[in-house]
Backbone as ProteinMPNN parsed JSONL, in Angstrom:
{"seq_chain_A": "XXXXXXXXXXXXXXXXXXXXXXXXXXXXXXXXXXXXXXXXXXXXXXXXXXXXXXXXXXXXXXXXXXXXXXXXXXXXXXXXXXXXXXXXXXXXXXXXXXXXXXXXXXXXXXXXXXXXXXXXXXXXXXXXXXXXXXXXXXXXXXXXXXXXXXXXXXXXXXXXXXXXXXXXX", "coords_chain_A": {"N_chain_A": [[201.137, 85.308, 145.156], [201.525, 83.812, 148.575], [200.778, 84.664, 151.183], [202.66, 83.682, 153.171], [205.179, 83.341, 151.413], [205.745, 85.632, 150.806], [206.022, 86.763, 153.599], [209.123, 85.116, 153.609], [210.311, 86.507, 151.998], [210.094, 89.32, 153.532], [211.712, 88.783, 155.858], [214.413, 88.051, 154.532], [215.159, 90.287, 153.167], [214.964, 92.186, 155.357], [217.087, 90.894, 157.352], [219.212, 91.883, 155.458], [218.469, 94.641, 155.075], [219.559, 95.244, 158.254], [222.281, 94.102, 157.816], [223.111, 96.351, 155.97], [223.099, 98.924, 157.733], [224.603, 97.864, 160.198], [227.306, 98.342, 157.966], [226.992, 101.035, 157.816], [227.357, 101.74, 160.605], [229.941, 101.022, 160.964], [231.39, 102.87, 159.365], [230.225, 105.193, 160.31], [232.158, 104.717, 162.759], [234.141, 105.538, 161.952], [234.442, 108.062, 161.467], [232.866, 108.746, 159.493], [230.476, 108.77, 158.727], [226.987, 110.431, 159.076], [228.233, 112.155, 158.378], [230.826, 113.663, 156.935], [233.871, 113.449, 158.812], [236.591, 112.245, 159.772], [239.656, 112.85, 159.28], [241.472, 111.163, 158.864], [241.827, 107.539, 158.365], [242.141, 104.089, 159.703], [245.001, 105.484, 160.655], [245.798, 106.132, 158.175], [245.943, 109.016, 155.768], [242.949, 110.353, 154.644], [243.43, 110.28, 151.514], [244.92, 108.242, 150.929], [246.095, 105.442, 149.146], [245.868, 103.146, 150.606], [243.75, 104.068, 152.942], [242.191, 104.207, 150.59], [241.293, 101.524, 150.011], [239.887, 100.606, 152.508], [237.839, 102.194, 152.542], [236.871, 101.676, 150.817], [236.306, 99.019, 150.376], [234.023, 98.854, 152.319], [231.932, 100.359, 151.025], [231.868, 99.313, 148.956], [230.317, 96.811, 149.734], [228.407, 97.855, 151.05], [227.315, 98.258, 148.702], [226.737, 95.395, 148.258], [225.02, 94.642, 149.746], [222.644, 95.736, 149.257], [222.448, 94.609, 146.61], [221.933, 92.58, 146.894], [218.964, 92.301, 148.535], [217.884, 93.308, 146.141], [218.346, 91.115, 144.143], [216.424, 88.828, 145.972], [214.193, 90.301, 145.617], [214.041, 89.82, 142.492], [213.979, 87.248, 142.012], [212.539, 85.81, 144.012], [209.717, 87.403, 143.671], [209.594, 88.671, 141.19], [210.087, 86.037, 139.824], [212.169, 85.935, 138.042], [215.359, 85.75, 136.88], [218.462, 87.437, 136.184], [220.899, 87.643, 133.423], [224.024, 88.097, 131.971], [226.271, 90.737, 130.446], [225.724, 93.111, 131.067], [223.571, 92.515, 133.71], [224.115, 93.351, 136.951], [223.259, 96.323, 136.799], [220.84, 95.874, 134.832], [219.391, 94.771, 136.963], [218.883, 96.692, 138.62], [217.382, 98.781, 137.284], [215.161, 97.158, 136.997], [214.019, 97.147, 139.499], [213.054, 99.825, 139.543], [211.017, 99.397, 138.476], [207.305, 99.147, 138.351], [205.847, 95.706, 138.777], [203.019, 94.694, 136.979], [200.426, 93.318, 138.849], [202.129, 91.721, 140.347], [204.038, 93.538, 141.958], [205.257, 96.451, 143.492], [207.029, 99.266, 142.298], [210.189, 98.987, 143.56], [212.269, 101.075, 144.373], [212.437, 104.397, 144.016], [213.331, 106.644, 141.346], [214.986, 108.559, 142.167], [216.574, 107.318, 144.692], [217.221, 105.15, 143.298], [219.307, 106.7, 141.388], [221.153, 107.209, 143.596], [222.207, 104.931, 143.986], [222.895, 103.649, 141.597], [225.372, 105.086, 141.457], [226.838, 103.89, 143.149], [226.785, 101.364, 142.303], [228.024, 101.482, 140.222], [230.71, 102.54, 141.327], [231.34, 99.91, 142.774], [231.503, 98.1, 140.504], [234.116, 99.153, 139.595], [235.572, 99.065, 141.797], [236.114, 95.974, 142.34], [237.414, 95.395, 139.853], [239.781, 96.991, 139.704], [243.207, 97.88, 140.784], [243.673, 97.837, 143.822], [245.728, 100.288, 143.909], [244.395, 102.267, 142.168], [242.336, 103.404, 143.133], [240.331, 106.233, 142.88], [240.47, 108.629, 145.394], [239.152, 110.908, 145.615], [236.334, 110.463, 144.181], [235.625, 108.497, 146.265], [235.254, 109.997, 148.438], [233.577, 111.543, 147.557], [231.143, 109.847, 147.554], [230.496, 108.584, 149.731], [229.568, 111.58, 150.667], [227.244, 111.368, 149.379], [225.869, 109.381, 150.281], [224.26, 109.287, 152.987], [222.096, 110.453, 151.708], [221.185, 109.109, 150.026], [220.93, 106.619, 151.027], [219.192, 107.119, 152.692], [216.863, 106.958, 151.2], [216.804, 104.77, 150.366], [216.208, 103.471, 152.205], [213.453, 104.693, 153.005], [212.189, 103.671, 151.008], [212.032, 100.667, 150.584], [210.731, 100.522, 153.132], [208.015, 101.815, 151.956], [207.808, 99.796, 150.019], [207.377, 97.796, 151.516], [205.334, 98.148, 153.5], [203.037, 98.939, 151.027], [203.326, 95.603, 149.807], [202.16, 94.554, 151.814], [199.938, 95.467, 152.228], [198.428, 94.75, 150.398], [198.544, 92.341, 150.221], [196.655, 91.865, 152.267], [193.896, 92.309, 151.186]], "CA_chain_A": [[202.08, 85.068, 146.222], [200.995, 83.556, 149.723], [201.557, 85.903, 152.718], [204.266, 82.843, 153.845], [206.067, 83.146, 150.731], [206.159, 87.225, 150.973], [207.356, 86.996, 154.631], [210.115, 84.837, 153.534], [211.311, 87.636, 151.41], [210.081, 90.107, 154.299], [212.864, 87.962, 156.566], [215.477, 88.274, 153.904], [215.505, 92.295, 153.297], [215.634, 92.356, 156.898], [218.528, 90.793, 156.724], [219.872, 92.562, 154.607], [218.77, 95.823, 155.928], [220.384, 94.798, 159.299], [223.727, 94.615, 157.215], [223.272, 97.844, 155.627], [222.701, 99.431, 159.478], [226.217, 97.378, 160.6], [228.035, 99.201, 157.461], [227.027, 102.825, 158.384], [227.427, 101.952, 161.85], [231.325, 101.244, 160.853], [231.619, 104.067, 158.521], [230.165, 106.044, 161.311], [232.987, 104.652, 163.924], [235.494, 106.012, 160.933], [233.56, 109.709, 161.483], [232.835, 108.739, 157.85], [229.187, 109.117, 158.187], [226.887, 110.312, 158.219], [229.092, 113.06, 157.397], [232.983, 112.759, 156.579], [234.548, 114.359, 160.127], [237.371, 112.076, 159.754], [240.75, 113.302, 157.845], [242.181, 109.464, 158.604], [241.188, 106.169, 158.61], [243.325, 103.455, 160.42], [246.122, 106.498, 160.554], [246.23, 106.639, 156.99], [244.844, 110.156, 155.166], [241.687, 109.606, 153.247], [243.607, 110.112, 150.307], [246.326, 107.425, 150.966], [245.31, 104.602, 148.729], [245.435, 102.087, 152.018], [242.508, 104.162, 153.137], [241.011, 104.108, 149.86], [240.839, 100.078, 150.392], [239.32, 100.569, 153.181], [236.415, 102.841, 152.649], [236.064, 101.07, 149.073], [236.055, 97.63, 150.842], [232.887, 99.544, 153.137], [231.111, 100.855, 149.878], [231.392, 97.914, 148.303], [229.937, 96.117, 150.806], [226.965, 98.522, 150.644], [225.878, 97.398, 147.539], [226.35, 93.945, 148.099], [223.94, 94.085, 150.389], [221.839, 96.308, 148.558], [221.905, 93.992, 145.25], [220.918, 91.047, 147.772], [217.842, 92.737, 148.21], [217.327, 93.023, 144.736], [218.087, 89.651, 144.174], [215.169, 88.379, 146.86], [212.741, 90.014, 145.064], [213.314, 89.767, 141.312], [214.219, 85.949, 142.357], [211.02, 85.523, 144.726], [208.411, 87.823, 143.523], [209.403, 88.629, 140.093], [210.514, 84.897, 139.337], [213.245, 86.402, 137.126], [217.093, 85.703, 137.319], [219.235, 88.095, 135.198], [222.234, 87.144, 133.078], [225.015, 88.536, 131.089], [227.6, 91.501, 131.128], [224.781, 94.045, 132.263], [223.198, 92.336, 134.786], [223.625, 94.177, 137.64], [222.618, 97.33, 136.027], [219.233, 95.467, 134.756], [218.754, 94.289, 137.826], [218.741, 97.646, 139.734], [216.397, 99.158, 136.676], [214.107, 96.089, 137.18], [213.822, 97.913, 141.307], [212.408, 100.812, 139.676], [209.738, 99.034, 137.701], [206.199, 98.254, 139.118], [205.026, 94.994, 138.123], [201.733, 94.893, 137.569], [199.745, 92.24, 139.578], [203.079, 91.051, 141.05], [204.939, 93.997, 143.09], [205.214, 97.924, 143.348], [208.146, 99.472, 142.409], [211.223, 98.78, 145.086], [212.838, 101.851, 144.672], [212.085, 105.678, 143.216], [214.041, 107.296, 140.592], [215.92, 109.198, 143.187], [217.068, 106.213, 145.14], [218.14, 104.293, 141.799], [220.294, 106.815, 141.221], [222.064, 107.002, 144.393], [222.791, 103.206, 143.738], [223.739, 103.562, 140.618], [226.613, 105.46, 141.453], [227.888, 102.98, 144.264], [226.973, 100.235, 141.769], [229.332, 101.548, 139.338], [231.784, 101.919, 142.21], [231.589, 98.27, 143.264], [232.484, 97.562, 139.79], [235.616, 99.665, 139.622], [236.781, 98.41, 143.154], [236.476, 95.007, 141.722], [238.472, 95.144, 139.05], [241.437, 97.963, 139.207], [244.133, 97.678, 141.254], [243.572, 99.043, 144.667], [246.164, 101.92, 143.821], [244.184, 103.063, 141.346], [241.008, 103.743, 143.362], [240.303, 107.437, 143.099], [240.106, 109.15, 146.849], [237.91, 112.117, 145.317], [235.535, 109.561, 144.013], [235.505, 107.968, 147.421], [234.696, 111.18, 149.019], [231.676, 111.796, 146.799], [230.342, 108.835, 147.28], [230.807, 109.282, 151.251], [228.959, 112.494, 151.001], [226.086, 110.928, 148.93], [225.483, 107.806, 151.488], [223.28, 109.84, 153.702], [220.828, 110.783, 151.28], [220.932, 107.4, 149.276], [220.481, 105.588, 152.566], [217.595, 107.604, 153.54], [215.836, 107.046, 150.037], [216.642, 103.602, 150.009], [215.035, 103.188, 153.699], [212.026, 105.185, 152.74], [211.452, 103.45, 149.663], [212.344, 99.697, 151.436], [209.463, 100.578, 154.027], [206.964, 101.903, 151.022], [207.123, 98.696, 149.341], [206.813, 96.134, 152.64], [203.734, 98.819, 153.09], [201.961, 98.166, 149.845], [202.918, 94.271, 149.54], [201.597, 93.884, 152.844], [198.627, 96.063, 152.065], [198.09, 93.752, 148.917], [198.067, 90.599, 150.257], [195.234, 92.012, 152.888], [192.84, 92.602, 150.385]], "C_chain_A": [[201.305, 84.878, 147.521], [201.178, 84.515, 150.602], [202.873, 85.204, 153.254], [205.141, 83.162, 152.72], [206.522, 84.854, 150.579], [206.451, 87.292, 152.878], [208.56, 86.336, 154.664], [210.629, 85.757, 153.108], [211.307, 89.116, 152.211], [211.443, 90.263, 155.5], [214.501, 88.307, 155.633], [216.02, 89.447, 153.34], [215.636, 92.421, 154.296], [216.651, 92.207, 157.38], [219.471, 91.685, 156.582], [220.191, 94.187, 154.829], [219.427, 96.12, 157.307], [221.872, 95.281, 158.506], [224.142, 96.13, 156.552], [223.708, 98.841, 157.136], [224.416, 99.086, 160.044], [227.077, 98.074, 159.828], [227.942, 100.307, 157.879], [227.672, 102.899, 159.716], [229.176, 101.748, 162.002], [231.719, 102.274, 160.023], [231.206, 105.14, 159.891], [230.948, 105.805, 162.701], [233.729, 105.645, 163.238], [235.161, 107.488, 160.981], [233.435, 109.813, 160.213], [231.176, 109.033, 157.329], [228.376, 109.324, 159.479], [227.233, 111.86, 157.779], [230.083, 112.852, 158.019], [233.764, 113.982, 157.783], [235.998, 113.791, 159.817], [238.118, 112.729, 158.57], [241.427, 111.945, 157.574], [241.559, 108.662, 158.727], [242.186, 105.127, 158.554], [244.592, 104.395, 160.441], [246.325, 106.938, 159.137], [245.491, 108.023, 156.216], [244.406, 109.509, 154.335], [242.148, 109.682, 151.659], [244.704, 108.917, 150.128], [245.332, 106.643, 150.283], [245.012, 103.413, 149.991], [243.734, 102.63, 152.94], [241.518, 103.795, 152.148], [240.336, 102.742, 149.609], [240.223, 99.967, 150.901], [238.049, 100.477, 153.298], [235.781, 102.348, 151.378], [235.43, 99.45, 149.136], [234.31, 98.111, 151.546], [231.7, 99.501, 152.392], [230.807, 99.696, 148.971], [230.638, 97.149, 148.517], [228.889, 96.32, 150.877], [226.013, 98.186, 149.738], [225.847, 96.436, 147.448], [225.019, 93.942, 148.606], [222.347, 94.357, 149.599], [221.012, 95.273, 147.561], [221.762, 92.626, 146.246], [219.955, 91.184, 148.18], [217.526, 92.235, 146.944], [217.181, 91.375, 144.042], [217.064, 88.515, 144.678], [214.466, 88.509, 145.544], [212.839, 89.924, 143.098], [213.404, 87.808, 141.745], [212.725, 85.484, 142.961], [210.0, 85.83, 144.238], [208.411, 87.766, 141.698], [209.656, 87.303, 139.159], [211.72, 85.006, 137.971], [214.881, 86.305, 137.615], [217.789, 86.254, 135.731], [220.443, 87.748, 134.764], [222.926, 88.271, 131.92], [225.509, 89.496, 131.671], [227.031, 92.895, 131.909], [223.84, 94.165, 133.222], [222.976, 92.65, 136.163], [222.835, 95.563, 137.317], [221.243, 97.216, 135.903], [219.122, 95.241, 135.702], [217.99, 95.739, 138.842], [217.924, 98.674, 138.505], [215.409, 98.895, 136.965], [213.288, 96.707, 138.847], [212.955, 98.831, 141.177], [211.164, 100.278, 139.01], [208.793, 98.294, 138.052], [205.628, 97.128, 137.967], [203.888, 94.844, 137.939], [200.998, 93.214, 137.96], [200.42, 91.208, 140.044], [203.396, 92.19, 142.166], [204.579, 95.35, 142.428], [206.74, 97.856, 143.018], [208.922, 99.541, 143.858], [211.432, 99.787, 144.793], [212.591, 103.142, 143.535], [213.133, 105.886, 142.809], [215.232, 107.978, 141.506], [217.066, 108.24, 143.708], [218.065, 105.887, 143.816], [219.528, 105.16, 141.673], [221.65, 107.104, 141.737], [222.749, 105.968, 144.181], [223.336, 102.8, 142.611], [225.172, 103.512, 140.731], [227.745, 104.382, 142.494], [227.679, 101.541, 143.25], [227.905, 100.233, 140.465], [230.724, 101.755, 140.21], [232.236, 100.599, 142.763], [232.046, 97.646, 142.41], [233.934, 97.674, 139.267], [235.968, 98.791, 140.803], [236.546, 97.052, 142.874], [237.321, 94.409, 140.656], [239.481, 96.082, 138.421], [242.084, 97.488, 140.24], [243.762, 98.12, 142.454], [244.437, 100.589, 144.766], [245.413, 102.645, 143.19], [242.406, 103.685, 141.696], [241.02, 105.181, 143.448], [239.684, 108.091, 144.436], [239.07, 110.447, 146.785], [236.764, 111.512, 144.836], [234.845, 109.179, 145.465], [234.64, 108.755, 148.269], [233.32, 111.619, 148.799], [230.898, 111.222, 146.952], [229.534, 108.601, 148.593], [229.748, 110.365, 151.387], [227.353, 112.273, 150.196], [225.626, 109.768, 149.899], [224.307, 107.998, 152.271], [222.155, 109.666, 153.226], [220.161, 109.317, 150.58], [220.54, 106.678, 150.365], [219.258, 105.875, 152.844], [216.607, 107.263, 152.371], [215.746, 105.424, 149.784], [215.532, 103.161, 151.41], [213.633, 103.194, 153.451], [211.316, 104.378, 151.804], [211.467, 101.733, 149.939], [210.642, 99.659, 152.234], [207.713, 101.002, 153.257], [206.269, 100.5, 150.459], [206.549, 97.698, 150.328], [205.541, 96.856, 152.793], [202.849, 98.183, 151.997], [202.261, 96.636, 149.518], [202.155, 93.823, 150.425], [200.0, 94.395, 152.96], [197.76, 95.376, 151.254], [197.493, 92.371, 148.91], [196.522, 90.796, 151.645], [193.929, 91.919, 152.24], [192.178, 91.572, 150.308]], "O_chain_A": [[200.405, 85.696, 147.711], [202.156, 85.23, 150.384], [203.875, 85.794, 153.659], [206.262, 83.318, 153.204], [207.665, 85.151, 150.231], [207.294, 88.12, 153.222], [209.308, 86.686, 155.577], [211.614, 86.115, 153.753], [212.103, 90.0, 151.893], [211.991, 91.289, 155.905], [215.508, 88.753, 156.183], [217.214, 89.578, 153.068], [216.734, 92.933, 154.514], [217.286, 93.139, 157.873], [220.312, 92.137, 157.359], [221.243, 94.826, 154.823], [219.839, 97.266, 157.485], [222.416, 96.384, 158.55], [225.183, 96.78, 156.651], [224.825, 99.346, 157.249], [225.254, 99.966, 160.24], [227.9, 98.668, 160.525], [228.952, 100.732, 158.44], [228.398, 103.84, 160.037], [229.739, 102.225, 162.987], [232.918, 102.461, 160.231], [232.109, 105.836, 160.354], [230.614, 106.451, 163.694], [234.004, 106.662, 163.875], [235.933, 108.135, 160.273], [233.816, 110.841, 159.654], [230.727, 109.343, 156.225], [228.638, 108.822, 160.572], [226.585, 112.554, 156.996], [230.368, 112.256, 159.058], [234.095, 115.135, 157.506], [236.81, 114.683, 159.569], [237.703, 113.055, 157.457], [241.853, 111.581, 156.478], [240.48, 108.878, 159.28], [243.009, 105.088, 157.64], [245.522, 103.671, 160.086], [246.937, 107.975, 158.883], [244.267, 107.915, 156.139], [244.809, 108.623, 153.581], [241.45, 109.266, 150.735], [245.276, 108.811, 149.043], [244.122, 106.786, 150.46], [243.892, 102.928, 150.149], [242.875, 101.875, 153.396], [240.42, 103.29, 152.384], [239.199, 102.629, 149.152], [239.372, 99.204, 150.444], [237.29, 99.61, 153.733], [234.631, 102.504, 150.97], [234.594, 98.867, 148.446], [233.389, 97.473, 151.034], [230.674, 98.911, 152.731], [229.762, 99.317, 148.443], [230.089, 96.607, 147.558], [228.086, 95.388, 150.825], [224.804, 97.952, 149.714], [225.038, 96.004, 146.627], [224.058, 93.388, 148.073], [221.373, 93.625, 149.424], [219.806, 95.036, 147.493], [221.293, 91.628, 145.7], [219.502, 90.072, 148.449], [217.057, 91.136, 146.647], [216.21, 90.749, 143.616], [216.851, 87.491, 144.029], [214.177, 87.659, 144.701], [211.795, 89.963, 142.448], [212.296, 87.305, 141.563], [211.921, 84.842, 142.285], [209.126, 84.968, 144.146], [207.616, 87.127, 141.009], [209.488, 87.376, 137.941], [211.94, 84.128, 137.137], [215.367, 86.799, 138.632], [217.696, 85.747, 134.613], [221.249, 87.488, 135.658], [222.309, 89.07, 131.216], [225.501, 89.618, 132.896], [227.513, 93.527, 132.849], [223.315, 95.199, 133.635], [221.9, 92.362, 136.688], [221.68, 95.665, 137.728], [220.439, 97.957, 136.469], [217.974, 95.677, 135.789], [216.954, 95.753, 139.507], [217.836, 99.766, 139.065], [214.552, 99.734, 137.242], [212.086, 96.596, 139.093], [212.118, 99.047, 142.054], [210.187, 101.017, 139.132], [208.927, 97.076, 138.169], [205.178, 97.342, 136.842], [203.342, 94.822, 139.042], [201.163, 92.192, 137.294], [199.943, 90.089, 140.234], [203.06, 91.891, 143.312], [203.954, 95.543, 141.385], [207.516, 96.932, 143.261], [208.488, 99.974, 144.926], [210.262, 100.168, 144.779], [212.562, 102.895, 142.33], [214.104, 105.535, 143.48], [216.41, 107.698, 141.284], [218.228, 108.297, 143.305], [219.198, 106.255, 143.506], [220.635, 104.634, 141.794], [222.726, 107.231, 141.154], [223.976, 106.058, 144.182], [224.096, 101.838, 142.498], [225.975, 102.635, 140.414], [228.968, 104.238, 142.499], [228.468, 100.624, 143.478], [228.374, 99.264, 139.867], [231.753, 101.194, 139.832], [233.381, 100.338, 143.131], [232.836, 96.738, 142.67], [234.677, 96.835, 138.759], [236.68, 97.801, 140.635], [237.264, 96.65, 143.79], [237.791, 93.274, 140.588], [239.922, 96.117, 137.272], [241.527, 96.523, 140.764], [243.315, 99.247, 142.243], [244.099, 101.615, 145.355], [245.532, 103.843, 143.45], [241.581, 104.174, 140.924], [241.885, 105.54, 144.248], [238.459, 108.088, 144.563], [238.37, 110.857, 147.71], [235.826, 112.245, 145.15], [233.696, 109.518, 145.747], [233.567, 108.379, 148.741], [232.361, 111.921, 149.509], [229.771, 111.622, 146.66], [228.313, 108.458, 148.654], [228.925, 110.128, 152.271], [226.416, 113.02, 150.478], [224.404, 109.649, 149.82], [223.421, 107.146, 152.329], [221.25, 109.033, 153.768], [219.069, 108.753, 150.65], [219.47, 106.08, 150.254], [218.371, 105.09, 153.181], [215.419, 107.312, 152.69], [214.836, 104.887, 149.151], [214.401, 102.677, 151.42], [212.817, 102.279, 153.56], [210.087, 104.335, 151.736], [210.555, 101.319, 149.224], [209.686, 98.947, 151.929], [206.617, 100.685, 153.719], [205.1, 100.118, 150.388], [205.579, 96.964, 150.137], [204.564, 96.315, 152.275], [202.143, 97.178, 152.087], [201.344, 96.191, 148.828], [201.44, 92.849, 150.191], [199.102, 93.855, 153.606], [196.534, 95.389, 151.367], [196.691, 91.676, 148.287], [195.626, 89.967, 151.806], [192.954, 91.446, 152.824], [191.148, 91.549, 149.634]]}, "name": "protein", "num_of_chains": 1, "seq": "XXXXXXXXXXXXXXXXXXXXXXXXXXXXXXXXXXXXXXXXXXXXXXXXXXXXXXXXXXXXXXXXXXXXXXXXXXXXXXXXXXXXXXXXXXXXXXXXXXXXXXXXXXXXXXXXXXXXXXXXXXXXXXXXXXXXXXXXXXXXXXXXXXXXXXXXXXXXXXXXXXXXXXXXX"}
């Protein structure tokens, strides 16, 4: 990989991490993070399902951005595009796995499995009903954000570290 073709994908996590930063920063108007102060959101209680649209529309949103990361680099670095019905899933495995004499691992065991859990939420709030989003779910997920955020950050700034350390050599 050139150094131009790894700051294109330096440019496009940036991005991306930008959008992450804009979600919290509306979850944290909602006193939703990064801990849950609010009892409402737009007037409705956090258990009304109209909130649970809300904060599921938010979360969702999270891992888009997230798996648009992931997408950069198995797309850019790892030259890999994933298909079929467990595709996201592989893809956010593929994060934890260092290539060798391509990339470090994107993201530690820890991380992953923060993202797991919002990447199995993104697929529920895609395809139930919005009544049927569970508001204790929501909550959990809410009170995990913090730490997942901070592990995804840390582990975000590890890898631009060692690719950028890599291509010095």
């Amino acid at each position: 990989m050139t150094p131009e073709e790894y700051l294109v994908v330096e440019a496009r996590i940036k991005k991306e991490a930008e959008n992450l930063e804009r979600l919290e920063k509306e979850l944290e108007r909602l006193g939703l993070f990064p801990e849950v102060r609010a009892s409402k959101v737009g007037g409705f209680a956090l258990s009304d399902s109209a909130a649970c649209r809300i904060v599921g529309s938010i979360l969702h949103d999270y891992y888009v951005a997230v798996e648009n990361i992931f997408k950069v680099v198995a797309t850019r670095l790892d030259k890999s595009i994933l298909a079929g019905e467990q595709w996201h899933r592989e893809l956010l495995e593929q994060m934890t796995l260092e290539v060798q004499g391509v990339r470090p691992a994107l993201l530690s065991p820890e991380a992953a499995a923060g993202l797991d859990r919002l990447r199995a939420f993104r697929h529920v709030f895609r395809n139930v009903y919005g009544f049927n989003l569970s508001p204790e779910k929501i909550k959990e997920l809410l009170l995990e954000l913090p730490r997942t955020s901070a592990l995804l950050k840390r582990d975000l700034s590890r890898f631009a570290g060692r690719i950028r350390e890599s291509l010095l050599r």
